[in-house]
C-alpha angles and dihedrals in degrees: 000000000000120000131259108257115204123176121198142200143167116243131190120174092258094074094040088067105037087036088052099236124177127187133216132206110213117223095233087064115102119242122277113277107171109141128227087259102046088054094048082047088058099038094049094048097058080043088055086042091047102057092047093058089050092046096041136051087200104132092211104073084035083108129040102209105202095188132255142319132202128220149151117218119237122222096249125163081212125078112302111305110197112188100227100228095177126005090054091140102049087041088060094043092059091046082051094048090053091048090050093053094045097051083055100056098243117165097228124120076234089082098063089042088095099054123069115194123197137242085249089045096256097142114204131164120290093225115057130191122209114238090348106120105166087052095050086047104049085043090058084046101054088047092053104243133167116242083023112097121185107236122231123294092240089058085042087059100039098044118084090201089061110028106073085041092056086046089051097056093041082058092052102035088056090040093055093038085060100059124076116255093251100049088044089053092057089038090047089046090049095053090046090048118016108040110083141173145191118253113212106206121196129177121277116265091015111165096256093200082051095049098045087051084056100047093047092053100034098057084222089188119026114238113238082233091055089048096047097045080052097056098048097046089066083073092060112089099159126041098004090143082068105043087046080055096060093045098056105047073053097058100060101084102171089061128072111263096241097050084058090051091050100059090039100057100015103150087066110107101265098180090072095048119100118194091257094055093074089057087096126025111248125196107201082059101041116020127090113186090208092048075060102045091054097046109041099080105085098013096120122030139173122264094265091048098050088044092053086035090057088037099055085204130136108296112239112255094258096049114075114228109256129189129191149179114240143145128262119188092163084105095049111114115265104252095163140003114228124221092238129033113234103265086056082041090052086050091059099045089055094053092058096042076058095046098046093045087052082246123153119268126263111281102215126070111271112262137117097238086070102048105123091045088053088054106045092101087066095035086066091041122089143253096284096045088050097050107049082049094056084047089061090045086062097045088048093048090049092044088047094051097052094039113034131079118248136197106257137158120276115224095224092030138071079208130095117227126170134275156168123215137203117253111223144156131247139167133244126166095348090304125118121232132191099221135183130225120192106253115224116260107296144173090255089056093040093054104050091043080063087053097041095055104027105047127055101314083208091054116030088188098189094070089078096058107039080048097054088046094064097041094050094049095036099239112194123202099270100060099085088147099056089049093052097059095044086050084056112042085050082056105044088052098048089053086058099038110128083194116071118275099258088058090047094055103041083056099049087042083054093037082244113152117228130180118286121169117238123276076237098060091038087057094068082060093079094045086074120088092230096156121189087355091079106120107259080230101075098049085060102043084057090044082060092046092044090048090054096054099047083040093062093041098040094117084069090052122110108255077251105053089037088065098043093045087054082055102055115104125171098244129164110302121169105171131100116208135191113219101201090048127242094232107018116197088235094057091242103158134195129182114280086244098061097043097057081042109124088241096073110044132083133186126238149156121270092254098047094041095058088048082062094043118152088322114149111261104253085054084054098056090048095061092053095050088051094058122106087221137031108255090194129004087212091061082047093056093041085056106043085051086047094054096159098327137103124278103224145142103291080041092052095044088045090057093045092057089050102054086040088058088046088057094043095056098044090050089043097060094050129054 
């Protein structure tokens, strides 16, 4: 059987325009589905990347990596073609972001990126779908090509090949237009320089059900967490089986903490174990010592050895060939997703284990692409230290599981949205099972949906510090309540924090105090017409305020509105609306003051932004009422005050108190 032979480079776009690539879309790939939010993630992390390497003269953060792709190169007369066979989505986002600077104007060699011309001067676009020809179409239309025409905005809106790909480019367009020339010309520069990836080639015509059987069981590029669990176990000279063990029912992230548990140790007696009893590991219930004894041998080895022991290929002749037995979950079914992948989620698991043992904060920014370099410290530590850090591993992954809000399948929806569940017990066979049932909405769910979708989306700081919380004071599974208010009163004080987020967190996770301005000097803050400046946070603080409220007073609520209400959900929204338009189609004016007001904006989301549009505000209204959901409690407020009448500037100042007064007495209740 011949070997898989796989060739690899690092691109940057920057060698994709002066190398004369072109990509191709299979037609076997699904559509593109990155939402709004997945592209702003993206975009604000090379922004955020950006800014360091212009701050700082530090050679590690001069480059964003933003993974691999794989692809087979066609046999094209043209520049060099390469069929993307997996990264179709980021590929996509890169050739949006270059259309979005280019339909700004911006000087920056990014502008022409989306656009290949031929040897004989025929331009296309850079980027080609098979068999899509819409797509094709409405990318040589954006770009501006002869012989390309944009198709209309309601097939825009009806075709799944076109509609996340017209989302994408609103969120960017508004994203660019928002920078200063000077600022979008560096950031347009450092896309077009600075952010890399690896390119995966395989041959032409290669079996792709046989090549993603090889890759899966060839390991072909080594995970950071694989690396890192690597190093540490070196430490571990007594009972690594069973530390192996902890790590790995913590790994498998899409699957509830305690059925990974189960398969791991399933001889333990599981009729006598309630759900609180996994919230630390104990050994008189799970350990074996010769489980240990016959494990330990090879639990822990070097790179190399890894690397031979995932390849299953031939050892080198100075390695000496090694076999363990170990655990893979990788093939359990996907009953969740979680918020954070697990090296994000081992970051935060160190920084507790900091926090709780009064030790000093991570050095480096928070982020999964430095994780070795975050736990070097530990990775020149020894055993002990190792192993009581692997033991909080195992309390933060309990305490995640049972706290934080997952991706999971909505019974009257195709979507995701997020989630916690009740942990309880039933009986099959005579065998006891911990199960989980979904919760209703709740507070718990709606605030850390703000923080989810506010706050840096490659960081989510505040997940240090709600999980240290519940270790240090020992929450079971029945004291929602009590969760809830820690979870507020840490957000309530990272939204006021005058130090950065990750400072603010790593305090609160010690129950350390930091500096935080007054509410009173917060509130000034509002007084001003920002417009669409006004942080998105904001926006969806007051949604989870507003959702309380109606939420304590729903019996009151009409049969319509109470099933709307038991729909909403806080979801990604990045746009910011006025709700008195800026150019009504009327010709109604108000003073530019009183239209960037915070009292008439709103924040949604792209699509439901462009189905408001310019209308006139009663039509507006209409079209909310019509909806078989609310799509923002504040546009709900701002319409029940309005009844029939105008919405004008006394209209506009009377709903901004009222939410203000909303906000005050939610940070005055809670220190």
């Amino acid at each position: 059987m011949s070997i898989l032979s796989v060739k690899t480079e690092l691109l940057n776009l920057d060698r994709i325009f002066t190398g004369k690539y072109q990509f191709s879309i299979p037609s076997y790939q699904r559509p593109y589905v990155w939402s709004d939010d997945d592209v702003l993630l993206l975009f604000n992390d090379v922004r955020r990347a950006c800014d360091r390497f212009h701050l700082s003269s530090q050679s590690e953060d001069d480059n964003y990596f933003i993974g691999t792709v794989l692809s087979s190169r066609l046999d094209k007369s043209n520049g060099m073609v390469y069929e993307l066979i997996d990264g179709q989505q980021r590929t996509t986002t890169l050739m949006l972001i270059a259309i979005a600077f280019n339909d700004a104007g911006i000087d920056t060699n990014l502008a022409e990126l989306a656009v290949f011309e031929h040897d004989n001067g025929k331009a296309i676009p850079r980027l080609q779908f098979a068999i899509r020809d819409q797509v094709q179409q409405y990318l040589g239309g954006l770009a501006g090509l002869k012989g390309y025409e944009k198709p209309a905005q309601e097939v825009i809106d009806n075709n799944e090949y076109l509609k996340q790909i017209g989302i994408a480019l609103v969120v960017l367009s508004k994203e660019i237009k928002n920078l200063d020339k000077k600022e979008a010309e560096k950031l347009g520069d450092y896309f077009y320089r600075n952010v890399q990836w690896v390119n995966n080639i395989v041959p032409a015509q290669m079996d792709l059900n046989r090549l993603f059987a090889t890759m899966n069981s060839s390991g072909i590029q080594l995970e950071q967490a694989d690396i890192l669990k690597a190093k540490l176990f070196k430490h571990i000279k007594s009972d690594k089986a069973q530390y192996d063990a902890m790590w790995v029912a913590c790994e498998h992230m899409e699957n509830y903490f305690e059925r990974n548990v189960r398969k791991i140790f399933p001889d333990i007696t599981w009729n006598s174990i309630e759900p609180n009893d996994l919230a630390v590991f104990d050994s008189n219930v799970f350990y074996h010592p010769e489980q240990s004894q016959q494990n330990d041998e090879g639990i822990g080895l070097s790179i190399g050895e890894l690397s031979h022991t995932l390849t299953k290929s031939k050892a080198p002749e100075n390695v000496n060939p090694q076999t363990f037995e170990t655990y893979d979950l990788d093939v359990e079914t996907t009953y969740c997703r979680p918020i954070i992948k697990f090296p994000l989620f081992l970051i935060h698991a160190y920084r507790i284990y900091l926090a709780l043992n009064n030790e000093a904060d991570i050095k480096p920014r928070l982020h999964s692409d430095r994780l070795l370099e975050i736990f070097n410290p530990l990775i020149d530590s020894c055993e002990a230290s190792v192993k009581a850090f692997i033991e909080m591993l195992w309390q933060v992954r309990y305490q995640f599981d049972l706290w934080v809000v997952k991706w999971v399948e909505r019974d009257d929806s195709i979507e995701s949205h997020l989630a916690l569940t009740y942990q309880s017990r039933s009986q099959s066979k005579g065998q006891y099972y911990i199960n989980r049932t979904p919760k209703e909405i709740n507070g718990l769910v709606l605030l850390q949906s703000v923080r989810n979708f506010t706050g840096e989306r490659s960081a989510q700081y505040w997940i240090t510090p709600f999980i240290a919380k519940l270790i240090k004071k020992n929450v079971d599974y029945k004291q929602e309540k009590k969760v809830l208010n820690r979870l507020e009163r840490i957000d309530n004080r990272m939204s006021l924090a005058s130090c950065s987020q990750k400072e603010a967190s790593f305090k609160q996770a010690q129950s350390k105090k930091f500096i935080r301005i007054e509410w009173d000097e917060q509130e000034k803050y509002f007084a001003e017409p920002n417009g669409t400046g006004f942080e998105h946070y904001w926006f969806q603080k007051l949604e989870y305020l507003l959702w309380k409220q109606v939420n304590d007073s729903k019996s009151e609520l009409a049969p319509s509105d109470l099933y709307k209400f038991k729909r909403y959900r806080i979801t990604s929204k990045n746009s910011v609306e006025h709700v008195h338009p800026q150019n009504d189609e009327y010709k109604s004016k108000l003073p530019n003051e009183t239209l960037n007001e915070f009292g008439n904006l709103v924040l949604l989301s792209p699509g439901e932004n462009s189905s408001y549009s310019n209308q006139d505000v009663d039509k507006k209204q209409v079209d909310f009422e019509r909806k078989s959901y609310f799509d923002s409690l504040k546009l709900r407020e701002m319409f029940f005050q309005k009844g029939n009448d105008l919405w004008n500037k006394t209209e506009i100042e009377e709903h901004q108190k009222r939410m203000l007064d909303v906000l005050n007495t939610h940070y005055g209740d809670k220190e």
